[in-house]
N, CA, C and O atoms as CSV, one atom per row, in Angstrom:
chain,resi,resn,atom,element,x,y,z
A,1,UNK,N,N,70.533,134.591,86.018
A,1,UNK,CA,C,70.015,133.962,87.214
A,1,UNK,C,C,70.337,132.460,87.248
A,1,UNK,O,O,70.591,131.821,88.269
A,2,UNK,N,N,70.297,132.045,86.148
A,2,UNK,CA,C,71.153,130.655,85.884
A,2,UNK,C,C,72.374,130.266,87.019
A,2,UNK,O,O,72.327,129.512,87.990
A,3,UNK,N,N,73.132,130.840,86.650
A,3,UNK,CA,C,74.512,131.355,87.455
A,3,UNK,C,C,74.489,130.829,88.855
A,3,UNK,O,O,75.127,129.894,89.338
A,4,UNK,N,N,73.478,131.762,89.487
A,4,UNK,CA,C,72.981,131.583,90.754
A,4,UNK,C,C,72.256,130.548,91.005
A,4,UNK,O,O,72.576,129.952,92.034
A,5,UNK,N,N,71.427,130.147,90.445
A,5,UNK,CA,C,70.600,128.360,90.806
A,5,UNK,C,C,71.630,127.748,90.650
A,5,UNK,O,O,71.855,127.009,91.609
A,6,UNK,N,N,72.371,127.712,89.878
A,6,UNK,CA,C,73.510,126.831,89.367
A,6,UNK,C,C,74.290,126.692,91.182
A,6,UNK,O,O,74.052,125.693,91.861
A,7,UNK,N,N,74.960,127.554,91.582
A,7,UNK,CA,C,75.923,127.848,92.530
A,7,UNK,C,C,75.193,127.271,93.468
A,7,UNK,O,O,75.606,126.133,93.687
A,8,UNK,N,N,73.854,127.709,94.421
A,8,UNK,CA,C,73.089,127.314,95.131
A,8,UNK,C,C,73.160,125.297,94.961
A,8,UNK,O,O,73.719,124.520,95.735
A,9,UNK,N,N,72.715,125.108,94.231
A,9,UNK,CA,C,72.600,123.888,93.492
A,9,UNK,C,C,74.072,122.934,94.319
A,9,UNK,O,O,74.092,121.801,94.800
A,10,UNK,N,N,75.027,123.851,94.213
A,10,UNK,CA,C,76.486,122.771,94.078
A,10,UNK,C,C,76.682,123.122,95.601
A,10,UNK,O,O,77.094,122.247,96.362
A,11,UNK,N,N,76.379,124.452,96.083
A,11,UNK,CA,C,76.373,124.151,97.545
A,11,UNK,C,C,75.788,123.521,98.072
A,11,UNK,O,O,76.480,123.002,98.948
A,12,UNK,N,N,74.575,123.104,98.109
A,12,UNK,CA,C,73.362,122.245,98.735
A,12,UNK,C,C,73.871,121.014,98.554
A,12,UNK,O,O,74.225,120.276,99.474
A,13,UNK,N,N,73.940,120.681,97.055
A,13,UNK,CA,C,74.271,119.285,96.756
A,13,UNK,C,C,75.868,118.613,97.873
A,13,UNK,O,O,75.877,117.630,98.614
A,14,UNK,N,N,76.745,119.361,97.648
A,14,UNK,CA,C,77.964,119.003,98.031
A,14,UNK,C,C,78.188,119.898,99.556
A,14,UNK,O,O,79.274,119.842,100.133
A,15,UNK,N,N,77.260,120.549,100.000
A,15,UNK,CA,C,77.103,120.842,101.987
A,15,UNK,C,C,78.555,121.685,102.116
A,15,UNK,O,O,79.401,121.368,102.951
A,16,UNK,N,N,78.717,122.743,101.221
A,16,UNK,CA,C,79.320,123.678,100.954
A,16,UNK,C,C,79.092,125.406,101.218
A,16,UNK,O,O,79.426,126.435,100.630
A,17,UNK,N,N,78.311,125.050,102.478
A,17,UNK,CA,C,77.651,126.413,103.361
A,17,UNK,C,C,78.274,127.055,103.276
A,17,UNK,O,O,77.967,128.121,102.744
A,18,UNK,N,N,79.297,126.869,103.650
A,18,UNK,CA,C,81.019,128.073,104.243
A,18,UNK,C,C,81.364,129.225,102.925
A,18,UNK,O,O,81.961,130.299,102.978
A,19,UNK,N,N,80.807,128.606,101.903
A,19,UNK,CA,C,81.157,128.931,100.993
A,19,UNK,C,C,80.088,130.728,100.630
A,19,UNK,O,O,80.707,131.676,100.146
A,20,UNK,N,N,78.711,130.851,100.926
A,20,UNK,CA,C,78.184,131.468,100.872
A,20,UNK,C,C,78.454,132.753,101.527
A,20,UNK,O,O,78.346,133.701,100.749
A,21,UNK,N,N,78.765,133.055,102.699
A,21,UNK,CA,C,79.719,134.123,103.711
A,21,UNK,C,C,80.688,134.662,102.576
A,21,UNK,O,O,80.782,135.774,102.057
A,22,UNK,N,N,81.324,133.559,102.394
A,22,UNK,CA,C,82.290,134.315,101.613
A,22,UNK,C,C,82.298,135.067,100.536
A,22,UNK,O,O,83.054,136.023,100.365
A,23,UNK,N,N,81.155,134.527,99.481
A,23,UNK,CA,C,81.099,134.670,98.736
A,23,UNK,C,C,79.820,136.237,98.677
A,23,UNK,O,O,79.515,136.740,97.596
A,24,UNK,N,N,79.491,136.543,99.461
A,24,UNK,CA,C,78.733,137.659,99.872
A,24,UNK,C,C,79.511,138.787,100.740
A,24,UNK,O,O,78.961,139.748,101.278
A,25,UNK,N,N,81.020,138.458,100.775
A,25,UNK,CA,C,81.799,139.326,101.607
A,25,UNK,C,C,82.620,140.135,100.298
A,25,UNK,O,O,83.010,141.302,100.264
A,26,UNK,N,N,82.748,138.842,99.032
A,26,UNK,CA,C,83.415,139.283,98.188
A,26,UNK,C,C,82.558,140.536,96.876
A,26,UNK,O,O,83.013,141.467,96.211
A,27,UNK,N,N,81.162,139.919,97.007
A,27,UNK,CA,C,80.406,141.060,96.611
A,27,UNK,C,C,80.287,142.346,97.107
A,27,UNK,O,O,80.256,143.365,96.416
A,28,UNK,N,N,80.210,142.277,98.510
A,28,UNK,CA,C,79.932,143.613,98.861
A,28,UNK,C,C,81.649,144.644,98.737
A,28,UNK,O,O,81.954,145.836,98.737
A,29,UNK,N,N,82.285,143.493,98.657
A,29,UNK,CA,C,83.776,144.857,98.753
A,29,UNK,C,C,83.794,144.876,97.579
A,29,UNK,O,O,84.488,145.819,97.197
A,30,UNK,N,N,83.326,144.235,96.671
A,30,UNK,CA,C,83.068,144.470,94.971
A,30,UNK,C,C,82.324,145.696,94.859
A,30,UNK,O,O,82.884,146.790,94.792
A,31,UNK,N,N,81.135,145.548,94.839
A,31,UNK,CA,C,80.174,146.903,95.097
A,31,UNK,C,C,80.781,147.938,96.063
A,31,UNK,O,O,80.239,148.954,95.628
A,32,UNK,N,N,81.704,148.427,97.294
A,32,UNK,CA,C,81.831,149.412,97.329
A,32,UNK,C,C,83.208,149.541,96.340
A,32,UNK,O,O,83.210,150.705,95.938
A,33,UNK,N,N,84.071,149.006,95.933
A,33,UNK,CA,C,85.144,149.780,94.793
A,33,UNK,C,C,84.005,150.198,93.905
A,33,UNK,O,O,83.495,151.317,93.850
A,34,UNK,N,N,83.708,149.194,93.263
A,34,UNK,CA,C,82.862,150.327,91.941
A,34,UNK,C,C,82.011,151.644,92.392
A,34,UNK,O,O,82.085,152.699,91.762
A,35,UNK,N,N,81.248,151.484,93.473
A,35,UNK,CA,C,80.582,152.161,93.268
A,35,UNK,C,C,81.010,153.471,94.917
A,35,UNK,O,O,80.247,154.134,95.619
A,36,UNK,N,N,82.388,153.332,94.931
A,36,UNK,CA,C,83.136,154.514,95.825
A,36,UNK,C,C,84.080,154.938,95.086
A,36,UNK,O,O,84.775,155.896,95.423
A,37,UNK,N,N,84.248,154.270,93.937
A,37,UNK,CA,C,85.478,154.322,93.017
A,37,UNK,C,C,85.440,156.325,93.055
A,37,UNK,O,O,86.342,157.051,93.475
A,38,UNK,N,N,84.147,156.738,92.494
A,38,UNK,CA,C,84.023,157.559,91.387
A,38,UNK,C,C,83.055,158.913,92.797
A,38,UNK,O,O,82.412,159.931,92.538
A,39,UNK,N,N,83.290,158.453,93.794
A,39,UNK,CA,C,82.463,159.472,94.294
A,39,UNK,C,C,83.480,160.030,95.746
A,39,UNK,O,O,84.526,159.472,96.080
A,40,UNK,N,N,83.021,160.934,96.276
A,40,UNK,CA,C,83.468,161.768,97.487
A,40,UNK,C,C,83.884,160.850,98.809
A,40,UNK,O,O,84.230,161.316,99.894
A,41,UNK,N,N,83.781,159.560,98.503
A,41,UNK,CA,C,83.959,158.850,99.895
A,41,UNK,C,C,85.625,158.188,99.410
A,41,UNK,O,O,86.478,157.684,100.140
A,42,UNK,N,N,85.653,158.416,97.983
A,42,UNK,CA,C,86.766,157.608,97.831
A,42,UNK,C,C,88.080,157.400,98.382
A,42,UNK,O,O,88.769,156.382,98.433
A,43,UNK,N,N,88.265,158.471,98.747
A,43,UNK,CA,C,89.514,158.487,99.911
A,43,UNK,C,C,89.900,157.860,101.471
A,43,UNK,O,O,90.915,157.632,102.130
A,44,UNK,N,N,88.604,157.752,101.597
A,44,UNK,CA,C,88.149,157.079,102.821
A,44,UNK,C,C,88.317,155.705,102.078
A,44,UNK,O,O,89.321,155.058,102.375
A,45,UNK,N,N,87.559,155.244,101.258
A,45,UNK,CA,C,87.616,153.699,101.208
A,45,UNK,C,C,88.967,153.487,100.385
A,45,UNK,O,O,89.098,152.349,99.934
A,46,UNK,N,N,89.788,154.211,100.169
A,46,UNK,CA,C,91.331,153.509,99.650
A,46,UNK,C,C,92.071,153.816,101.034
A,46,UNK,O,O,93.281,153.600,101.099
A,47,UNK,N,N,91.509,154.221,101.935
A,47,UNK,CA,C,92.461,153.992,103.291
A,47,UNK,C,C,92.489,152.789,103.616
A,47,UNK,O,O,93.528,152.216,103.940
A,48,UNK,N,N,91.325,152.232,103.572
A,48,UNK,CA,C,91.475,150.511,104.056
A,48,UNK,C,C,91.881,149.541,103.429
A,48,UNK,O,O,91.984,148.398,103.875
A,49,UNK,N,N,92.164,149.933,102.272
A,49,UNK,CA,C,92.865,148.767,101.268
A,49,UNK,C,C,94.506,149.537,101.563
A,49,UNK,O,O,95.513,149.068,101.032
């Protein structure tokens, strides 16, 4: 959780908003590979890549 205060911290400080979108766009297509990797949708989600 460090990690995260940390990050928060350097956006606030340095008004680096833009940065958060992104960085929550890159999680969620993180979370569906792993976790479409291994199941019945997977074919569907390697169409869009």
């Amino acid at each position: 959780m460090d990690f995260l205060k940390d990050l928060w911290m350097f956006m606030r400080e340095r008004k680096k908003f833009w940065l958060a979108p992104l960085i929550l766009i890159l999680l969620i297509l993180g979370l569906v590979i792993v976790f479409g990797g291994g199941s019945a949708i997977a074919p569907f989600i390697y169409t869009l890549f």
